[in-house]
C-alpha positions in Angstrom: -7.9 -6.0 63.2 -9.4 -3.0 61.8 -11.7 -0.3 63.1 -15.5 -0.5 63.1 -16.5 0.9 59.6 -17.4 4.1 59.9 -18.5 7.1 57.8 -15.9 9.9 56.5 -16.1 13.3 56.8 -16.7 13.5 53.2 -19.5 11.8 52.4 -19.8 10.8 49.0 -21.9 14.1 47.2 -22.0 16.4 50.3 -20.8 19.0 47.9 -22.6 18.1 44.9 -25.2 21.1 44.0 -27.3 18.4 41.8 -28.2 16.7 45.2 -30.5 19.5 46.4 -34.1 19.0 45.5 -35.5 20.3 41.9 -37.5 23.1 41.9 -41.1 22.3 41.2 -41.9 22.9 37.8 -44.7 22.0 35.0 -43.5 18.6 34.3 -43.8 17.3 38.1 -41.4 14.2 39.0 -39.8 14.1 35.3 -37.1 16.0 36.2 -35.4 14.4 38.8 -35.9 11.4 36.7 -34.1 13.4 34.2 -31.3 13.5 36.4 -30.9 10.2 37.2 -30.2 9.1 33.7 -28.5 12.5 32.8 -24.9 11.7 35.0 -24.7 8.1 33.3 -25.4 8.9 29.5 -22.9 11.6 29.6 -20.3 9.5 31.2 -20.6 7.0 28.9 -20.6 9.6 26.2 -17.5 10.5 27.2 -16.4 7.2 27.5 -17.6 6.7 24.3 -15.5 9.4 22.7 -12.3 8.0 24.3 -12.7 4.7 23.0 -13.1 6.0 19.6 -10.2 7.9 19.5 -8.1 5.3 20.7 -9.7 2.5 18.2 -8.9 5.1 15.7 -5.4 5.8 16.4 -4.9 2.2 17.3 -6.2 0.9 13.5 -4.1 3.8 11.7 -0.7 3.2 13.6 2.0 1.2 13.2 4.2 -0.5 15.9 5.8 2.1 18.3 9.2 1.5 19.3 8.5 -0.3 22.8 5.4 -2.3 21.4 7.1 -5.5 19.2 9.2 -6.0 22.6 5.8 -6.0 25.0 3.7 -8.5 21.9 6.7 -10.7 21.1 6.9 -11.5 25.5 3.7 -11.7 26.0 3.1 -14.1 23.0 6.2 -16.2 24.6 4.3 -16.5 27.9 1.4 -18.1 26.4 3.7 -20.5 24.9 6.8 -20.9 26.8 5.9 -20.0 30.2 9.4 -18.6 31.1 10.7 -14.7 32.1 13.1 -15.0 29.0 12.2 -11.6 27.5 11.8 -8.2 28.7 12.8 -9.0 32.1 13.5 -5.3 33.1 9.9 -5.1 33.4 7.6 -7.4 35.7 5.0 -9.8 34.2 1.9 -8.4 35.3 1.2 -5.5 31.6 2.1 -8.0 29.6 -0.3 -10.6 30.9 -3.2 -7.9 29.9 -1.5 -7.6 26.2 -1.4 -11.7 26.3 -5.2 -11.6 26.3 -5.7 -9.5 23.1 -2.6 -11.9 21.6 -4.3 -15.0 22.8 -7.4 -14.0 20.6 -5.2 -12.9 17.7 -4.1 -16.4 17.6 -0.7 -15.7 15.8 1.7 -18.2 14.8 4.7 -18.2 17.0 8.5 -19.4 16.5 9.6 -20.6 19.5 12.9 -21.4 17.8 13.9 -18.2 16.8 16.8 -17.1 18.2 17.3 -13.3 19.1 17.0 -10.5 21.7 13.6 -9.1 23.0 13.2 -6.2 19.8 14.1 -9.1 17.1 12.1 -11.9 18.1 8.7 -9.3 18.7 9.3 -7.7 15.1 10.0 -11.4 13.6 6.5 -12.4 15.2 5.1 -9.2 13.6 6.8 -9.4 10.2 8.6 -12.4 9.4 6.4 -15.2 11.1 3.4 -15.4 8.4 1.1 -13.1 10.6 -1.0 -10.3 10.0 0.7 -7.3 12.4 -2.4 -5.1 12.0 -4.5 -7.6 13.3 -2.2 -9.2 16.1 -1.5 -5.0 16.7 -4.6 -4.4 17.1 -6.1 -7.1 19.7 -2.7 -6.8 21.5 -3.8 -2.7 22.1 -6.9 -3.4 22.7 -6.7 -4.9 26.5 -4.7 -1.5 26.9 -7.4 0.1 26.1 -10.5 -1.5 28.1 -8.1 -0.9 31.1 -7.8 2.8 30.0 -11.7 3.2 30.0 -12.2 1.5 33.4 -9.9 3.6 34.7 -12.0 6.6 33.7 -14.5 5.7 35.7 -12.1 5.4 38.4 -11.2 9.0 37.7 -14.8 9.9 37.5 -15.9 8.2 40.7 -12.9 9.3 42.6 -13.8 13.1 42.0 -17.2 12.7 42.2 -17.2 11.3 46.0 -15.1 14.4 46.9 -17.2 17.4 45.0 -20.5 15.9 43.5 -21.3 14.4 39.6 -21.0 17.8 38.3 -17.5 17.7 39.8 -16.7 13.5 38.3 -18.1 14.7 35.6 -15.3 18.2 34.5 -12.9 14.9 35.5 -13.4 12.3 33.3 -13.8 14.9 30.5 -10.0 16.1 31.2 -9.2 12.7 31.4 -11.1 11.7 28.7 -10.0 14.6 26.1 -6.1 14.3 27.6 -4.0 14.0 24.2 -1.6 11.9 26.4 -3.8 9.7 27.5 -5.5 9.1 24.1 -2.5 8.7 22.9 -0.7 6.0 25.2 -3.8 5.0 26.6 -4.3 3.0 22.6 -0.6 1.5 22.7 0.2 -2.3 23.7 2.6 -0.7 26.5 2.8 -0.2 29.9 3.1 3.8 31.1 -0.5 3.9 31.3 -1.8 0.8 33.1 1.1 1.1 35.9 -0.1 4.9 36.3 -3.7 3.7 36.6 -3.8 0.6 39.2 -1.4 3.6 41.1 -4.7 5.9 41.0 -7.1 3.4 42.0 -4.9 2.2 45.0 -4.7 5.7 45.8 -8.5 6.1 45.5 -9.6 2.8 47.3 -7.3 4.0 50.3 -9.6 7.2 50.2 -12.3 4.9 50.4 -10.6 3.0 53.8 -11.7 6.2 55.5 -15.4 5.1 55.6 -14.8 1.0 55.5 -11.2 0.2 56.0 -12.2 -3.7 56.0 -13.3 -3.6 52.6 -10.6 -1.5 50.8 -7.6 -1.5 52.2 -6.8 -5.2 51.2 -8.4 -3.8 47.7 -6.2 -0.9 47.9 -2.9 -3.1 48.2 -4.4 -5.3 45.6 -4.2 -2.1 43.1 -0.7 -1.3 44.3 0.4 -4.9 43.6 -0.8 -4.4 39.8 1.1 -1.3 39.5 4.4 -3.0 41.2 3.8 -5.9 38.7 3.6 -4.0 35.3 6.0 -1.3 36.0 8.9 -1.1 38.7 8.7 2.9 38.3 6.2 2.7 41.2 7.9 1.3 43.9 8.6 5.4 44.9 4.8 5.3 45.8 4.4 2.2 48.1 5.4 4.0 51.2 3.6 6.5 50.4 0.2 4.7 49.8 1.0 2.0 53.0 1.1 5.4 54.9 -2.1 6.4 53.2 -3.9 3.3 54.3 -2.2 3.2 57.7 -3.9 7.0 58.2 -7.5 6.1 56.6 -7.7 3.4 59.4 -6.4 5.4 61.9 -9.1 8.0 61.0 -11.7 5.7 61.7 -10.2 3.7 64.6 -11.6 3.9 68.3 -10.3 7.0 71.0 -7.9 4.5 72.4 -4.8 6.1 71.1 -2.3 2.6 71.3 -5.7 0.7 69.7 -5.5 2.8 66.9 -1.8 3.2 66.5 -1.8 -0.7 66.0 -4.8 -0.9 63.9 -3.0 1.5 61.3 0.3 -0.2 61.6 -2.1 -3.5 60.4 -3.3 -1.3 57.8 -0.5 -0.6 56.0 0.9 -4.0 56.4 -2.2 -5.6 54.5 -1.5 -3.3 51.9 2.3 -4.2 51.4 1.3 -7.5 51.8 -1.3 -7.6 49.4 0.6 -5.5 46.9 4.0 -8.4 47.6 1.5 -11.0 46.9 -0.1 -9.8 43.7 3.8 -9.6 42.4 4.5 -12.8 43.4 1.2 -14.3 41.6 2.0 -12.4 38.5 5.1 -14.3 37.9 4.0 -17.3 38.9 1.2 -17.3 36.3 3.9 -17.0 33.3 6.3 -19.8 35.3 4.9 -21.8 38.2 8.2 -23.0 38.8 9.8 -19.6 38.6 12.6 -20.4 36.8 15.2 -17.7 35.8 15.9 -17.8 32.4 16.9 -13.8 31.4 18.7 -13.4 27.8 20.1 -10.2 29.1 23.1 -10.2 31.3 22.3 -8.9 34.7 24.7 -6.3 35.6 26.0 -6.3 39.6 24.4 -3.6 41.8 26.5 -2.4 44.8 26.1 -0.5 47.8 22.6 1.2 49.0 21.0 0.2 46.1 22.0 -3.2 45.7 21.4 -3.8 48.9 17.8 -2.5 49.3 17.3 -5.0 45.7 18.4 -7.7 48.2 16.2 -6.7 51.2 12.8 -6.8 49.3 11.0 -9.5 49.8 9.9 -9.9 45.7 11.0 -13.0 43.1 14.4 -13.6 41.8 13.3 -12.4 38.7 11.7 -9.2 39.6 15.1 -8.3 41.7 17.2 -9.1 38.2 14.3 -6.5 36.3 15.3 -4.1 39.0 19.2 -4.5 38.4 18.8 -4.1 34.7 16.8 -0.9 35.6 19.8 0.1 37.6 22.5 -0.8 34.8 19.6 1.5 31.9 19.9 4.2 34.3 23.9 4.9 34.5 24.0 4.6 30.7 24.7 8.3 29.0 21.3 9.0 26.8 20.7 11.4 24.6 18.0 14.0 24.9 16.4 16.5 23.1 14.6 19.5 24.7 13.7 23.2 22.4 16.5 22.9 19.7 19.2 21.6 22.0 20.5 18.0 22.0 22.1 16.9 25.7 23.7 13.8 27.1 22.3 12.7 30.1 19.6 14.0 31.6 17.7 17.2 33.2 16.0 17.8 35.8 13.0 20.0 34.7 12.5 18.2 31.6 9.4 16.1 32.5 7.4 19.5 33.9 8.6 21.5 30.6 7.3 18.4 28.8 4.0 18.5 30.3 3.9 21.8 29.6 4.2 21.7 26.4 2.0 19.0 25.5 -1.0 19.6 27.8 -3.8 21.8 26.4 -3.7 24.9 28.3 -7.4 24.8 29.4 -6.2 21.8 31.3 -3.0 23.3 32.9 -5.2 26.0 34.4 -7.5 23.6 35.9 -5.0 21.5 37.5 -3.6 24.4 39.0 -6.5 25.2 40.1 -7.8 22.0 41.3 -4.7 21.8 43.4 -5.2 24.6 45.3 -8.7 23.9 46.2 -8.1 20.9 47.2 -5.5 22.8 50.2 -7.9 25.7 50.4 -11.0 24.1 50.9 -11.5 22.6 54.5 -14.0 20.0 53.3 -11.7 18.6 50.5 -8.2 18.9 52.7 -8.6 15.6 53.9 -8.7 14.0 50.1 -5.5 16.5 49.2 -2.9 14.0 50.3 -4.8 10.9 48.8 -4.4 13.1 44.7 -1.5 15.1 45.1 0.9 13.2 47.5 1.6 10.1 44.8 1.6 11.9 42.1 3.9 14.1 43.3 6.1 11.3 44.9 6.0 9.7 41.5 6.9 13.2 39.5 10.0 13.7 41.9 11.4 10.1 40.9 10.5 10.6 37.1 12.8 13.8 37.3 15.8 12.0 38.8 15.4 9.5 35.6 18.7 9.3 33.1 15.7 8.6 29.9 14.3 12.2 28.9 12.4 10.2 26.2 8.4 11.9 26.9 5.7 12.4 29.3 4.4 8.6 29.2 6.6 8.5 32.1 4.7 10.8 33.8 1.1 9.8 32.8 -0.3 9.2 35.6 0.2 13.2 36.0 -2.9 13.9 33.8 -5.4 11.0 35.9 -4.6 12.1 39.3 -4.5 16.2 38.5 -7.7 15.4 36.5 -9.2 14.5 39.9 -8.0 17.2 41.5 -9.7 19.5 38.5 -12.9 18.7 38.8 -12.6 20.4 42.6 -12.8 23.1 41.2 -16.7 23.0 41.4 -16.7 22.3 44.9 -15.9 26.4 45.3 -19.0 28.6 46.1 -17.9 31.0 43.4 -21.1 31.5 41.0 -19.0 31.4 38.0 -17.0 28.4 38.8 -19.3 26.0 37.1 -18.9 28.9 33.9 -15.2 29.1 33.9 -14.8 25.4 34.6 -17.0 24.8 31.4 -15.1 27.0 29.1 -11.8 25.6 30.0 -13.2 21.9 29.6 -14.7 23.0 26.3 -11.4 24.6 25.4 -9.5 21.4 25.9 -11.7 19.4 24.0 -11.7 21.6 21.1 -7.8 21.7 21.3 -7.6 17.5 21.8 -10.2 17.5 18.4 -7.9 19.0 16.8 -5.6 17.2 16.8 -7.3 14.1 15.6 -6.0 11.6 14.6 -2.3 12.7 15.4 -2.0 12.5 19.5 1.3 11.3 20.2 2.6 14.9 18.1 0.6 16.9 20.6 1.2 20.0 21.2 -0.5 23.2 22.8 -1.6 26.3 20.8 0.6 28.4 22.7 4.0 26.2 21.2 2.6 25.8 18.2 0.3 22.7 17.8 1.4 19.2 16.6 3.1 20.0 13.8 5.6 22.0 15.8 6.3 19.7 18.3 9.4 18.2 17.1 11.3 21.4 17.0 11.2 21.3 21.0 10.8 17.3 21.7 11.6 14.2 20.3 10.7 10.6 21.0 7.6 9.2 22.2 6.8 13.4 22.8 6.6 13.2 19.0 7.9 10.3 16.7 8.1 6.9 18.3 7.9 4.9 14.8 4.1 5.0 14.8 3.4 6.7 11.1 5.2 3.9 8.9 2.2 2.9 7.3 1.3 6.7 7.0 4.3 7.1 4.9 3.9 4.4 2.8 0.6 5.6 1.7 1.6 9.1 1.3 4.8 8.0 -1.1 2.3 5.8 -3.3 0.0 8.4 -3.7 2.0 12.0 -4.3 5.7 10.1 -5.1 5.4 6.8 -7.2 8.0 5.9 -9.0 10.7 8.6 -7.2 13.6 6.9 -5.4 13.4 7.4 -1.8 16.3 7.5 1.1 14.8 7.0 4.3 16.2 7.4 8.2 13.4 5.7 10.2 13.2 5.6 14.1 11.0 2.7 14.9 10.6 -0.8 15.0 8.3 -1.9 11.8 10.0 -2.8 9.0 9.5 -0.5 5.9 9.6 -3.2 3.3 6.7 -4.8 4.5 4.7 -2.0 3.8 5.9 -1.8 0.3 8.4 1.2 1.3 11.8 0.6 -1.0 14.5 2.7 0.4 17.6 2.5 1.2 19.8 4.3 4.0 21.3 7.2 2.7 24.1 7.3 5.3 25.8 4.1 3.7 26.5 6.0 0.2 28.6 9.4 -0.7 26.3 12.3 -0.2 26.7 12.6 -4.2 24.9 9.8 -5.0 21.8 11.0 -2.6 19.1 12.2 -5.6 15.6 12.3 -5.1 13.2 11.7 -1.6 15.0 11.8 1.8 12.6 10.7 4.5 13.9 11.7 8.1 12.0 10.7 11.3 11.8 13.8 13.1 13.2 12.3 16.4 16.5 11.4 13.8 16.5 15.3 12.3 16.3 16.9 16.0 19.6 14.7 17.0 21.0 14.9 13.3 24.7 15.2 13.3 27.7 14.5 10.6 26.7 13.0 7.6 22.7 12.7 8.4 23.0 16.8 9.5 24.9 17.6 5.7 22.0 15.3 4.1 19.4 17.3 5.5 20.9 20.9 5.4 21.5 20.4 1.4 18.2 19.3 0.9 14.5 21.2 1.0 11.7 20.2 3.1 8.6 19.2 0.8 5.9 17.7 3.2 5.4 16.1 6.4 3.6 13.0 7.7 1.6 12.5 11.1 3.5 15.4 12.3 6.2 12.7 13.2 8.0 12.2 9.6 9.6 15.0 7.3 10.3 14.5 3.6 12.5 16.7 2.1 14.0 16.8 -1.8 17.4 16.3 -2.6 
C-alpha cells in the first residue's frame, strides 16, 4: 500500500557543520571522540535542568485549580472503571496521572457523593491521605512525558539543521517558563500539545519510510485526540501531512501515488480513531455512560459533525459539554481591563508577554528560515502548519484563562528556532548563543516561581498580574506558600483571606475567614487576596482592598495587604 522507502531530501544532518571532518590536531582521533559524547552529555544536561525545575516546582506547590479534578478521575478509574468524572475531557491524560496515583496508593471513597472538583479535593483533604505525596506521584507521569518530549523536540530539529541546531532547541524548550511550568502539573495542556508535535514529526519522518511512521504518526495523533479534544482542529491537517510525505516518496505513476497518499492519511485517521477508542475502553470495557454532568443538546453544524465522527458515546458527550463551556459568558482579564467574553488577540498578547524575549526573536526568526531556506522548505509545513492551525482555534475560544492553551506554541516554534543555524551567516551560531543564553538567564530567574512569568520588558513575575490573571499568574498553586509566610512574619494576627484555588486553607493550618460575609467595619488586621480575585475585584472585595495597604506578596501570585 505504500511507496518503496525511500530517502528525503533532507537527510538527517546534511546541514550540520559538526559533520565535516575535525581538523587534525595534536591529540589525533580524541577529538572526534570528543564529539561523539559531547551532543549526548549536553542533552541530557539540559534534560537534567528541566527535570529539576519541574521536581522543584512540583514539591513546593499546591493543587492548581484543574489538578484535584484530573487526580480525583483518574483515581476513580483505577477503582470504578466508569467515565463518571470529568467527561468533557477524553480518558487518555488521565490514564498517565493514574500511574503516578496507582503508586501513591491513596485511600479512595467510592461512596462519596459530589461533582468532579469535590470528590478530587475530598481525596486530597478529607480522605486520610497525604496530598503532597499523592500530588506529587500524580505530576510526576506529567513530567517524564514532558522530558521525552524534549528529545522529540531535539531530534526533530536536529534531522532538519544538524546537533548544533537540536541542540539551540531543546535549550528553548528546555528553559521555556511555560513549559516548566505546566510541564510539572498533573494536567493535560502539555501532554495533548506534545503527542501533537511528535505526530507532526513522525509524519516528517514518512518522507524517508512511510511504512514505518505513518501508522506511528496516527498513533501520536490518537494520544493527543484522547487527552485533549482541543486537537481535533489539527487532524486534517496532519492526515494531509502524511498523505503528502507518501506522496513524496511514491513511484512517477501519478494515479499510483495519488492512491498511495489517500492510504496514507487513512492509516493515520484510523490509527489516531483507534487509539481513542482503546483509551476508553481501558477505563470501561463495556463502555458504559455514566456522566454526572448533564449533557447539553448541540444543534445544527456542530451537532451534526459530533454525530458524524466515528468516536465513543462518551467522547461525543465530552465534545457537547465543550460546546455548552464555550457559549457560557467568561470573564477575562487582559492589562488592567476586566471583559466578558472573549478576544481575539489575547492568546498572541499572552505569549507575548510571558515568553522571554531572547526566545520571541528566535522564533521569529526560526520561522522565516524555515520559508527562506530552500533546503528546510520542505519541513516548514510539517512546524508551522499545526501550530498555526491549532493557534487559530485557541483564538476563537470563549476561556481567555492563559497560554497553557497554547503550549504547544513554545515546542513546535522551539523547532523552528534552532533553524536558525542552518543559515550560512558566520555570526548565526554567535547571535543564536546569546539569545539562548539570554533566555536562560531570564527562565533562572525566575526560579522557583514559573507559572507568574513574565518578560523583562513587562516587568518580570512580580508584575504579571497587573496585565494577566489565572493560570498566566495565580491558579491556586502558593497555598502552602502562604501558610508558611503568615507563621513566620504574622503569628498570632487575624487574617481575611479571598483565595482562588482548589486546596483547602485549613489544612495547611491557615485560619481565616471570608471577609466578604462581614460589614467592611469589622475587617481589622491581614487581608490576603489572590491576585487573579484583586485583578476582577469589584463591590465589596474592590472597597476591601482600596481601604487597605499592600504589605507583601507571595509566589508573585498572592497579595497581602493591612487593614
Amino acid at each position: 500500500m505504500m511507496a518503496q522507502e525511500q530517502h528525503s531530501v533532507l537527510e538527517p544532518g546534511t546541514l550540520d557543520d559538526a559533520a565535516t571532518p575535525p581538523r587534525p590536531t595534536a591529540a589525533g582521533p580524541a577529538r572526534p571522540a570528543r564529539r561523539r559524547w559531547l551532543v549526548p552529555l549536553l542533552v541530557v544536561l539540559l534534560l537534567g535542568q528541566l527535570a529539576a525545575a519541574m521536581a522543584t516546582t512540583a514539591v513546593q506547590q499546591t493543587p492548581t485549580i484543574d489538578e484535584p479534578v484530573y487526580v480525583g478521575t483518574a483515581a476513580d478509574y483505577l477503582h470504578e472503571h466508569r467515565i463518571r468524572f470529568n467527561p468533557e475531557h477524553p480518558p487518555l491524560g488521565k490514564l498517565v496521572i493514574a500511574l503516578g496515583v496507582a503508586v501513591a496508593d491513596p485511600h479512595v471513597d467510592t461512596n462519596y457523593r459530589g461533582d468532579q472538583g469535590e470528590f478530587g479535593r475530598h481525596l486530597l483533604y478529607e480522605s486520610g491521605n497525604d496530598p503532597w505525596r499523592l500530588m506529587f506521584w500524580a505530576r510526576l507521569p506529567v513530567m517524564v512525558l514532558t522530558l521525552l518530549f524534549g528529545l522529540v523536540v531535539f531530534s526533530f530539529a536536529r534531522e532538519l539543521a544538524g546537533a548544533a541546531a537540536g541542540l539551540a532547541a531543546l535549550a528553548l524548550y528546555s528553559f521555556s517558563p511555560d513549559i516548566v511550568a505546566h510541564g510539572s502539573l498533573a494536567t493535560l495542556d502539555v501532554p495533548a500539545a506534545g503527542f501533537v508535535l511528535t505526530s507532526a514529526w513522525l509524519a516528517w519522518r514518512a518522507r524517508q519510510r512511510p511504512r514505518r511512521y505513518v501508522p506511528l504518526a496516527g498513533i501520536a495523533l490518537g494520544a493527543g485526540l484522547a487527552t485533549k479534544m482541543s486537537v481535533l482542529p489539527v487532524v486534517p491537517v496532519l492526515c494531509a501531512l502524511a498523505a503528502w510525505s507518501v506522496w513524496h516518496g511514491g513511484s512517477a505513476d501519478r494515479r499510483r501515488a495519488v492512491l498511495r497518499a489517500l492510504a496514507g492519511a487513512a492509516v493515520v485517521a484510523g490509527a489516531a480513531v483507534t487509539v481513542v477508542w482503546a483509551s476508553y475502553l481501558v477505563v470501561d470495557p463495556r463502555l458504559r455512560a455514566s456522566s454526572m454532568d448533564p449533557v447539553p443538546a448541540v444543534h445544527g453544524l456542530k451537532g451534526l459533525v459530533v454525530d458524524l465522527l466515528p468516536l465513543p458515546g462518551s467522547y461525543k458527550d465530552g465534545m457537547r459539554l465543550q460546546f455548552g463551556m464555550e457559549a457560557y459568558p467568561w470573564q477575562g482579564f487582559l492589562f488592567g481591563h476586566v471583559y466578558t467574553g472573549s478576544l481575539w488577540y489575547y492568546l498572541p498578547v499572552a505569549l507575548l508577554v510571558k515568553t522571554p524575549l531572547g526566545m520571541l526573536a528566535l522564533w521569529a526568526a526560526g520561522a522565516v528560515v524555515l520559508v527562506a531556506v530552500p533546503r528546510l522548505r520542505p519541513a516548514a509545513p510539517y512546524v508551522l502548519v499545526p501550530a498555526a492551525v491549532l493557534l487559530a482555534a485557541a483564538m476563537t475560544g470563549s476561556r481567555d484563562f492563559g497560554t497553557r492553551y497554547a503550549v504547544f506554541v513554545p515546542m513546535f516554534l522551539a523547532v523552528a528556532a534552532g533553524c536558525v543555524l542552518a543559515v550560512r551567516w558566520r555570526w548565526a551560531p554567535l547571535v543564536t548563543g546569546v539569545l539562548v543564553a539570554f533566555v536562560a538567564v531570564s527562565s533562572v530567574r525566575t526560579y522557583p516561581y514559573y507559572l507568574p512569568y513574565s518578560n523583562e520588558a513587562f516587568g518580570g513575575p512580580a508584575k504579571t498580574h497587573l496585565r494577566l490573571h489565572d493560570s498566566n499568574v495565580d491558579w491556586g498553586q502558593d497555598l502552602g506558600r502562604l501558610a508558611d509566610r503568615l507563621r513566620e512574619r504574622y503569628a498570632g494576627e487575624r487574617v481575611w483571606l479571598v483565595y482562588k484555588g482548589s486546596g483547602v486553607p485549613s489544612f495547611y493550618g491557615i485560619d481565616a475567614a471570608d471577609p466578604r460575609d462581614v460589614p467592611e467595619s469589622e475587617v481589622h488586621g491581614l487581608l490576603v487576596v489572590s491576585d487573579s480575585s484583586v485583578a476582577k475585584a469589584r463591590g465589596r472585595l474592590a472597597a476591601l482592598i482600596a481601604g487597605s495597604r499592600a504589605i507583601d506578596e507571595v509566589g508573585h501570585s498572592i497579595t497581602v495587604y493591612r487593614r
